[in-house]
VMD Tcl script that draws the C-alpha trace (Angstrom):
set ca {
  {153.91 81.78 103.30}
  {151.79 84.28 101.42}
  {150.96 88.22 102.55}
  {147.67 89.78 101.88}
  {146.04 92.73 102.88}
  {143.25 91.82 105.18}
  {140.84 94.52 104.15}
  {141.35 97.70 101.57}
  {141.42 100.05 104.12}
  {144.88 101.55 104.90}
  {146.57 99.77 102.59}
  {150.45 101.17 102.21}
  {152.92 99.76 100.81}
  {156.64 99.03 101.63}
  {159.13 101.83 100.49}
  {162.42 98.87 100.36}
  {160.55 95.95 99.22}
  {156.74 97.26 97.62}
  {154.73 94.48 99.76}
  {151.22 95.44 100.32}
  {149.84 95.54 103.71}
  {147.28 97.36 105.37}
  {148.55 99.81 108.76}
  {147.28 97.39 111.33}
  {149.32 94.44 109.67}
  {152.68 96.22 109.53}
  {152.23 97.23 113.16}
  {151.78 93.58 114.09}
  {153.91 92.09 111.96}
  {156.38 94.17 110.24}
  {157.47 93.88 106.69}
  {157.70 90.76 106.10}
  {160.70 91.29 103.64}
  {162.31 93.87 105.53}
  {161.88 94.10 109.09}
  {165.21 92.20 110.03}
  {166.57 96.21 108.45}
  {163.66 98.38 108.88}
  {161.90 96.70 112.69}
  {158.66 98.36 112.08}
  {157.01 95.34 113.81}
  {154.92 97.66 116.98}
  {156.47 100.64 116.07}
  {153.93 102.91 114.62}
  {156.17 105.83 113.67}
  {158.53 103.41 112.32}
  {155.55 102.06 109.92}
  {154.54 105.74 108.60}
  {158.43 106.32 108.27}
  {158.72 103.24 105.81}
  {155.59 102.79 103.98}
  {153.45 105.18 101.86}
  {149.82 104.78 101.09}
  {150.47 106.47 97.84}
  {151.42 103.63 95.10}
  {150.51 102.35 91.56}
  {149.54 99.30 90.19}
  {148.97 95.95 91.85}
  {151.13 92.74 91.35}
  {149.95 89.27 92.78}
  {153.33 87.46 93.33}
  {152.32 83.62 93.20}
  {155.92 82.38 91.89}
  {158.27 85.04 93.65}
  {161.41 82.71 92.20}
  {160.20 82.07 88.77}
  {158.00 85.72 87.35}
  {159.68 87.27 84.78}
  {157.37 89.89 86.37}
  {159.11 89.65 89.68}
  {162.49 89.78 88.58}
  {161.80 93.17 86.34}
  {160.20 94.40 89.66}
  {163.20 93.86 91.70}
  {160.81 91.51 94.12}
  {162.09 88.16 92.55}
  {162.50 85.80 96.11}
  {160.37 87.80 97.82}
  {157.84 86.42 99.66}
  {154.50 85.49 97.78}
  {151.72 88.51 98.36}
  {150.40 91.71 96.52}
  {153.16 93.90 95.71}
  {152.57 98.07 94.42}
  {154.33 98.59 90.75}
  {155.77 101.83 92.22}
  {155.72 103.17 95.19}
  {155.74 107.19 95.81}
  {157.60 108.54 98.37}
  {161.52 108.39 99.43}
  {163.03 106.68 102.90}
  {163.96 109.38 105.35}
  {167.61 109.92 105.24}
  {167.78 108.74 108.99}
  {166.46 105.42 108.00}
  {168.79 105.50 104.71}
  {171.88 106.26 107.05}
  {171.26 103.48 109.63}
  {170.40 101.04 106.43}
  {173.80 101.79 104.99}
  {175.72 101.27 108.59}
  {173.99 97.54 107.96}
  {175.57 97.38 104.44}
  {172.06 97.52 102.83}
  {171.45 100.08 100.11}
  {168.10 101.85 99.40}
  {166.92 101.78 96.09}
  {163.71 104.29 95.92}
  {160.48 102.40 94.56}
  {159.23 105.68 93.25}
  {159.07 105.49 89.10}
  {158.45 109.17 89.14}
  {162.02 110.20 90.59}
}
mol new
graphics top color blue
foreach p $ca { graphics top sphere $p radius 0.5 }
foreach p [lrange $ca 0 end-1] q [lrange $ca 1 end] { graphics top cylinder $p $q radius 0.2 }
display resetview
């Protein structure tokens, strides 16, 4: 399965994972990297709480399990779709907190941190 953004409009991007989507596509399908953590799938706040629309840099991920590109990234396995190089921005510390009751830790996206 591959993950584009339908238009350029609204395009954000993921603050766990970096995938590219625009609003309308997180809010109908959720991340689809993250959501099992994250369930922004028809939650709008929950989609402004874990995406920014302020990122760098585009990736096209075509091979998620063999790009050297995708393993430097942190996105290796992920699935195939545009990805942001760095994403601005931190996770609230609510959503950090219930991600760490799940065992999952939040590594921020942001290169300028």
């Amino acid at each position: 399965m591959e993950v584009v953004p339908k238009d350029m409009n609204n395009i954000r991007a993921c603050m766990m994972c970096s995938l590219l989507k625009n609003t309308e596509q997180f809010m109908s399908d959720g991340c689809d990297n993250c959501d099992q953590w994250l369930s922004m799938k028809n939650n709008r706040d929950r989609v402004l709480d874990c995406t920014s629309p302020n990122y760098e840099g585009m990736i096209a991920l075509t091979t998620p399990d063999e790009s050297w590109v995708a393993h430097w990234q942190r996105i290796r396995g992920l699935v195939r779709g545009m990805y942001a190089v760095s994403v601005m921005g931190k996770m609230p510390a609510y959503i950090q907190r219930e991600l760490e009751r799940q065992g999952i830790k939040y590594k921020s996206r942001d290169l300028g941190i």
